[in-house]
C-alpha positions in Angstrom: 19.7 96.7 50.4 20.6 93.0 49.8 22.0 90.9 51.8 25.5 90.6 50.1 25.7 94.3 49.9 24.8 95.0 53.2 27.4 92.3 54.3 30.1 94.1 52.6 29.0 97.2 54.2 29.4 95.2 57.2 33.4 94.7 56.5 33.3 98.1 56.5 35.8 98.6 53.9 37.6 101.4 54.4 38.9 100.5 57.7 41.2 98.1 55.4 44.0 100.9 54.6 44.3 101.6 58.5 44.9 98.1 59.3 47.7 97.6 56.7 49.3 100.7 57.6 51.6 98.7 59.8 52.6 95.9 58.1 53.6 98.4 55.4 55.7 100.0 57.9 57.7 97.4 59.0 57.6 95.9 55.0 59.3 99.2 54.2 62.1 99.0 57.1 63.3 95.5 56.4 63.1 96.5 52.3 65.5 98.9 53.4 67.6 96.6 55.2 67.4 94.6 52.0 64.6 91.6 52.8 62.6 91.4 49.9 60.1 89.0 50.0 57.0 89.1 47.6 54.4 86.2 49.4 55.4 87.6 52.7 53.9 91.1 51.5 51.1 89.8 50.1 50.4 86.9 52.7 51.0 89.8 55.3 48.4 92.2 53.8 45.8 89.1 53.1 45.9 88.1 56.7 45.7 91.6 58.1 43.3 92.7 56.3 40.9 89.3 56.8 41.7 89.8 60.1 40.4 93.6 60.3 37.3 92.2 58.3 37.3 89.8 61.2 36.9 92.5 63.5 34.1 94.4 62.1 32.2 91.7 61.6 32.6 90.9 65.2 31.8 93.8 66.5 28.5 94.1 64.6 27.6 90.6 65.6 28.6 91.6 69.4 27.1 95.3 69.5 24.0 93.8 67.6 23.3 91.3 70.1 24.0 93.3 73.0 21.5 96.2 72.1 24.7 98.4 71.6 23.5 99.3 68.4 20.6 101.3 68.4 18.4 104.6 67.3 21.2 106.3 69.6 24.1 105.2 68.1 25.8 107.7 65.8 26.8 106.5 62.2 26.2 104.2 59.5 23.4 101.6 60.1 25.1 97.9 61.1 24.1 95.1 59.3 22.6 93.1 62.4 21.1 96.4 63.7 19.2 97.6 59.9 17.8 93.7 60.1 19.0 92.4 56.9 21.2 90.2 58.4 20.4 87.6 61.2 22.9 86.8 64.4 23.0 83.2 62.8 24.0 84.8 59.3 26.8 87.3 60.8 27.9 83.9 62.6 28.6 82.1 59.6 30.1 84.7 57.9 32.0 85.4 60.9 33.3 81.6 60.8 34.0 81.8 57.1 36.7 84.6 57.6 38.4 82.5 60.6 39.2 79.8 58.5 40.3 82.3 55.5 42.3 84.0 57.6 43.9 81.5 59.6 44.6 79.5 55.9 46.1 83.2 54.7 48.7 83.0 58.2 49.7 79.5 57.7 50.8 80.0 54.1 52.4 83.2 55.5 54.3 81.9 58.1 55.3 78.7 55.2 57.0 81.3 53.2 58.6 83.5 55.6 60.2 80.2 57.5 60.0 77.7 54.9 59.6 75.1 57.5 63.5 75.8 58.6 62.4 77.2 62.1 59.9 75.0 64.1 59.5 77.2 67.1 59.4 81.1 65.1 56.7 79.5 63.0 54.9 77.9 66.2 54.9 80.7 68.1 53.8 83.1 64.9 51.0 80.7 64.1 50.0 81.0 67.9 50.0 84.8 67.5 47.4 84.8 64.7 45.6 82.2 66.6 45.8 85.2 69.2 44.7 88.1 67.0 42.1 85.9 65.9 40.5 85.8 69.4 41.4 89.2 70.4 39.6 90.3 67.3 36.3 88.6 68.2 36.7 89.1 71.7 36.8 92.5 71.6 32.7 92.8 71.5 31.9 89.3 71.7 30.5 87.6 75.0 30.0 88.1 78.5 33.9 89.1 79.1 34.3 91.7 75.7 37.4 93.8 76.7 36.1 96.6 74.6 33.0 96.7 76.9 35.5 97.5 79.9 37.9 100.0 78.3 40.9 97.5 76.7 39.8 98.3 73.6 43.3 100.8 73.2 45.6 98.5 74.6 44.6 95.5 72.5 44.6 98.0 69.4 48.0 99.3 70.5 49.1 96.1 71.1 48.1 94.7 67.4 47.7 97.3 65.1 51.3 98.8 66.1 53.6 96.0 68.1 52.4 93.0 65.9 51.5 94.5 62.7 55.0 96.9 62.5 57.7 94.5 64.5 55.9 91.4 63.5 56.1 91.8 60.1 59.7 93.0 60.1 60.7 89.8 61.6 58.8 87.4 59.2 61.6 89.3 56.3 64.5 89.4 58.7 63.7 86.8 61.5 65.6 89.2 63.7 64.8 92.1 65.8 66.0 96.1 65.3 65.3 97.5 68.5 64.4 100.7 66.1 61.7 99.4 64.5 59.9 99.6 68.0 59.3 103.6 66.8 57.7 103.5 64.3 55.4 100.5 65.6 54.4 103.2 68.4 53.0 105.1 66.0 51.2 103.7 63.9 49.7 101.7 67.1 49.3 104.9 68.9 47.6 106.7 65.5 45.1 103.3 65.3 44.3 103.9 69.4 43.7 107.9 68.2 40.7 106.1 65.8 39.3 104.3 68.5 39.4 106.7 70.9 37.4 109.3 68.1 34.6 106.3 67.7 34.3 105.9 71.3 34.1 110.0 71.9 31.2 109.3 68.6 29.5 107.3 70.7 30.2 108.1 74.3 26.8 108.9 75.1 24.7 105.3 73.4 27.7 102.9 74.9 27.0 104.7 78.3 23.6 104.1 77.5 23.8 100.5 76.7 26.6 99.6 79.6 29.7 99.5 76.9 32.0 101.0 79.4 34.7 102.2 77.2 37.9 104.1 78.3 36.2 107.6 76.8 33.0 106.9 78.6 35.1 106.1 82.3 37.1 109.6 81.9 34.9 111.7 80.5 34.7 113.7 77.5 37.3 116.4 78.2 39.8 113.8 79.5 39.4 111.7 76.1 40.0 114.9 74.6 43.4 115.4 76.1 44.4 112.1 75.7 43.4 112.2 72.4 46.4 115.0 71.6 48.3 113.0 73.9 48.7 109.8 71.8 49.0 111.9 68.7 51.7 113.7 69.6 53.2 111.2 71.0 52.8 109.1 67.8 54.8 112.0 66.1 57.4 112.0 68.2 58.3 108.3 67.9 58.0 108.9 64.1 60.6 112.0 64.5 63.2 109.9 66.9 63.1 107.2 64.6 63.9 109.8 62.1 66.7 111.1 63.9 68.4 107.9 64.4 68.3 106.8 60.6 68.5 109.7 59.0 70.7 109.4 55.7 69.3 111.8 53.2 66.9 114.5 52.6 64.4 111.9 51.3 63.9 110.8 54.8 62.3 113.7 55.7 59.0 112.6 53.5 57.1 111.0 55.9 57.0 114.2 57.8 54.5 115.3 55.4 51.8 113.0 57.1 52.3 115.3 59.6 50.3 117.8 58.1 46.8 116.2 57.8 47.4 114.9 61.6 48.1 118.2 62.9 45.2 119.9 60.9 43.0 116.9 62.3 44.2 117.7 66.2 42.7 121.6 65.9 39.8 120.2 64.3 39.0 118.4 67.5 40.5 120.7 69.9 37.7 123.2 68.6 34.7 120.9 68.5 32.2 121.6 71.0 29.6 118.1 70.2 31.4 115.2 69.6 29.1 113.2 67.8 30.2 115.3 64.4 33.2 113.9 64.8 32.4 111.0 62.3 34.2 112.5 58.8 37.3 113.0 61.4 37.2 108.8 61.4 38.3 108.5 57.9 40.8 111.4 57.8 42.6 110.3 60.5 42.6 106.7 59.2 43.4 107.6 56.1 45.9 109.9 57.5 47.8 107.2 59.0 47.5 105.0 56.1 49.3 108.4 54.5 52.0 108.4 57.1 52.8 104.7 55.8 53.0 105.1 52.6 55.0 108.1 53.2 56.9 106.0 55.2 57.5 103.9 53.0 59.0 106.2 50.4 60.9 108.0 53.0 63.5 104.8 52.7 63.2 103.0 49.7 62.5 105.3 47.2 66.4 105.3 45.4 66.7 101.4 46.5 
């Protein structure tokens, strides 16, 4: 494989409609509020998904360095790990996406403040200075948090908080205490992908000292919590529900239900977890599903 090829496996592309799934969440609550703003969508979803792209390229750079990745490792080869790609190339690579993404967030927060707010803009441009570090942190030197178990809270924390409530503010630059639901669960559905990796590879990050939270509870613990934020993720979804309920076109997004639930007795039956790799991508694209759904749920006669 060549270089460029095995660097785009390396952004790991279909991780990208998982990490959008939130900002098309809180795109579709302030659309039904009325906010309509076209470069705030698409500077949203540019610096999300450089961001995410940020992320995986991180995390084969750290992994790769760290002897994470190895024979034991269950999935796709990583670039660092298959050799075709040096540390020093993932580095530059790795550099080139900070400076695209960071150029994506500043002409995002431009547009969604138009330089008429000094301090929302400040303190949004310090955020994605934030997610930027967080998102090479989280494998990346002596103090990675995903090597100590953080890994879910930073996920929680970005993919659902930031990504949902965040981007409702830049349309509104207020705050619906509401749209605090739906961010739990799309960040609680993005920790549910995380926590299926790390059950993947419980047994190689134990292995190579990656003490995630799977590997310090155990694999029938991560199990339970894994229904745990699930269900919990579609509960906030159905209380949400309840308290903006207007017609029956609401009820859409429920539908994303289906897949989720089918995907919790799928692992509720497995008995070796490291065939739980396909459940990766159903459950991201699931989520991507819900947001779409989402989506529909309350703009679709707009």
């Amino acid at each position: 494989m060549t270089k460029s090829k095995t660097l785009l496996s390396a952004a790991r592309l279909r991780t990208l409609p998982l990490s959008v799934s939130g900002i098309i969440v809180g795109s579709a609550i302030a659309f039904s509020e009325g906010y309509y703003n076209l470069y705030v969508l698409i500077f949203a979803l540019t610096t999300t998904v450089g961001l995410q792209i940020l992320s995986n390229f991180a995390n084969d750079y750290g992994d790769g360095v760290k002897g994470t990745d190895n024979m034991d490792r269950v999935g796709p080869v990583r670039a660092i790990q298959s050799g075709v790609i040096t540390n020093k190339e993932m580095l530059s690579a790795i550099v080139v996406t900070v400076v695209l993404t960071i150029i994506s967030a500043i002409v995002l927060i431009y547009f969604a403040f138009r330089g008429n707010n000094f301090t929302y803009s400040l303190f949004f441009f310090l955020l994605g200075i934030a997610a930027v570090v967080a998102a090479i942190k989280y494998t990346v030197g002596n103090s990675a948090y995903g090597y100590s178990g953080f890994g879910d809270v930073f996920v929680f924390i970005f993919f659902g908080l930031v990504s949902v409530a965040g981007s409702y503010f830049l349309y509104t630059q207020n705050m619906n205490p509401d749209v605090l639901l739906p961010a739990f669960s799309i960040g609680l559905l993005s920790v549910g992908v995380l926590n299926l990796n790390n059950m993947r590879d419980m047994e190689s990050d134990k292995k190579a000292g990656k003490h995630t939270l799977v590997v310090k509870i155990g694999a029938g613990k991560a199990k339970q919590y894994h229904y745990i934020i699930l269900i919990l993720a579609m509960f906030f979804g159905f209380i949400y529900l309840l308290f903006n309920y207007r017609s029956l076109i609401n009820l859409l997004f429920l539908i994303s239900y289906i897949p989720i639930i089918l995907h919790l007795r799928r692992v509720y039956v497995n008995k070796n977890a490291k065939t739980l790799d396909p459940e990766l991508k159903k459950l991201a694209l699931s989520t991507f599903f819900f947001a779409i759904l989402f989506l529909l749920s309350y703009n679709i006669f707009l």
